[in-house]
PAMAR-278871 format. One line per 4 residues: their letters; for each residue x, y, z of C-alpha. Coordinates in steps of 0.25 Angstrom, whole numbers. Each point is the difference from the previous one (the first is absolute). Last residue first. Example, Ala and Ser with C-alpha at 12.3 -4.5 7.8 and 13.67 -1.06 7.14 Angstrom:
2
SA = 55/-4/29 ~ -6/-14/2
END
This chain:
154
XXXX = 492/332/498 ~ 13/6/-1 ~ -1/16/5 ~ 4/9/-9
XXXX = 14/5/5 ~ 0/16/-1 ~ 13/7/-2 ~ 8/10/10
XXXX = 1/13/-4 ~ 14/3/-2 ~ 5/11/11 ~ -2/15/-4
XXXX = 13/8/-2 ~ -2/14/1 ~ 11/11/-4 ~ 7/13/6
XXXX = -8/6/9 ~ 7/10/6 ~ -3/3/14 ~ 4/11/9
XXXX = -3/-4/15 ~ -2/6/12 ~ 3/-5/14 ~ -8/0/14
XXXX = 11/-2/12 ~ -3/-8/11 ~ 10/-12/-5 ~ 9/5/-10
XXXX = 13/-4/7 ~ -6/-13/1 ~ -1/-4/16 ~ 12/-7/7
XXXX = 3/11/7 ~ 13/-1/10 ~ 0/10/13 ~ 16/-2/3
XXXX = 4/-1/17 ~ 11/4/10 ~ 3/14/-5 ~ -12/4/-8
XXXX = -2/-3/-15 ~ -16/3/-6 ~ -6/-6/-13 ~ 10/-9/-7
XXXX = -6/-5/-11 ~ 0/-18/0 ~ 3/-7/-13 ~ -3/-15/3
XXXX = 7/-11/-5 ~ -3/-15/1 ~ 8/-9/6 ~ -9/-9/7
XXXX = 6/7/15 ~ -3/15/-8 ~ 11/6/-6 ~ -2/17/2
XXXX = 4/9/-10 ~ 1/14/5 ~ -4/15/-6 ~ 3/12/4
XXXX = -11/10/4 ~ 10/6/12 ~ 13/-5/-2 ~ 7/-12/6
XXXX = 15/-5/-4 ~ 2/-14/4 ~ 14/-1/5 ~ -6/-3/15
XXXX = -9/-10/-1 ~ -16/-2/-2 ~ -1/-5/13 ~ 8/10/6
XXXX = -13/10/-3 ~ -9/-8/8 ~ -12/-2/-9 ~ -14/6/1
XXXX = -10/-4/-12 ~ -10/5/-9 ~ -9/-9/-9 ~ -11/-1/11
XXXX = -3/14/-1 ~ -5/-4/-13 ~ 0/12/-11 ~ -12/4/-8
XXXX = 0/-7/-13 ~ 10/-1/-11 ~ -10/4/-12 ~ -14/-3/0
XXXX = -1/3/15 ~ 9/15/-1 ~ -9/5/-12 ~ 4/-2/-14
XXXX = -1/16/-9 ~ -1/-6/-14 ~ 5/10/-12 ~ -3/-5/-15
XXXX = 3/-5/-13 ~ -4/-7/-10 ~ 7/-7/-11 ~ -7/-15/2
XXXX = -13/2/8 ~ -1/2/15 ~ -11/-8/7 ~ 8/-7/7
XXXX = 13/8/4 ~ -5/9/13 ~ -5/-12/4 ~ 11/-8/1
XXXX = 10/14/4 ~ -11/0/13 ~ 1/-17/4 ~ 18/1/-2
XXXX = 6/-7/-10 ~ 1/-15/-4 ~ -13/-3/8 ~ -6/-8/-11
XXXX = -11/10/-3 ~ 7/6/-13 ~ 11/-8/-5 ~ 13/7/-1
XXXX = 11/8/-8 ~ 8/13/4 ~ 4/6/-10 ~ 17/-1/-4
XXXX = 6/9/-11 ~ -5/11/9 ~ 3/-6/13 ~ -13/1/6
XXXX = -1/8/14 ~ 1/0/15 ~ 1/11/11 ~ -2/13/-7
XXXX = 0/12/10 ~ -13/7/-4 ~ -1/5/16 ~ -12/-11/1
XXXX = 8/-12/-6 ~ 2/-3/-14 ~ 0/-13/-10 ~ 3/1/-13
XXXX = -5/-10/-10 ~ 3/-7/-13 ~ -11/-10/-2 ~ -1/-13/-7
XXXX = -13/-9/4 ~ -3/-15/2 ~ -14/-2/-2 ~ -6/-9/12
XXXX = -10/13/3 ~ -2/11/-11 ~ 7/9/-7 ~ -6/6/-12
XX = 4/-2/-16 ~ -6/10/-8
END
């Protein structure tokens, strides 16, 4: 039986649910998820939920908050003057916003709190401070070519 193990590259199919059973994320069926266990591809707690797991088994991972999103950063939420985000823009409570940062990158901000002057933006994952469970498929194993010895030349 073929197990997972680190630097193998792994195919799961996976459903991912937060504490109310609401699922959040999962697998396309005609579409696992594939990745390489302990190269950071996925989050720290679905890595090790996966090592270990052999080829056709299956199992139920409860990930807490710090190996998933983490705890939210009070840091990541901001005040902005409500005319500053113009007047045909349509706010709602939860809603989401893309911001363009000055180097043009995009940042997806949630919308946390909408008073009459200013918008409370959150800049944290919307899965931060939440622990998650997992369903996980393991689907097949991969292991990585062992790497040949080279005598040394005397």
């Amino acid at each position: 039986m073929i197990c997972a193990k680190k630097l193998d590259t792994v195919k799961v199919r996976y459903t991912g649910k937060i504490a109310d059973g609401t699922v959040f994320d999962q697998s396309p069926d005609d579409r696992p998820l594939h990745f390489i266990i302990g190269k950071q591809e996925v989050i720290p707690g679905f890595d090790e939920a996966v090592e270990g797991m052999c080829q056709g088994e299956s199992k139920t991972v409860m990930i807490p908050c710090d190996k998933a999103y983490g705890p939210s950063n009070p840091e990541l939420l901001e005040q902005v003057e409500r005319s500053l985000l113009g007047d045909d823009l349509e706010l709602h409570l939860g809603g989401q916003l893309q911001i363009t940062n000055n180097d043009g990158s995009v940042l997806c901000v949630m919308i946390r709190e909408i008073a009459d002057d200013h918008v409370t933006l959150d800049a944290n994952h919307p899965l931060a401070d939440r622990d998650l469970t997992f369903e996980i498929e393991c689907l097949e194993v991969l292991t990585p070519p062992s790497t040949p010895q080279i005598p040394p030349i005397n």
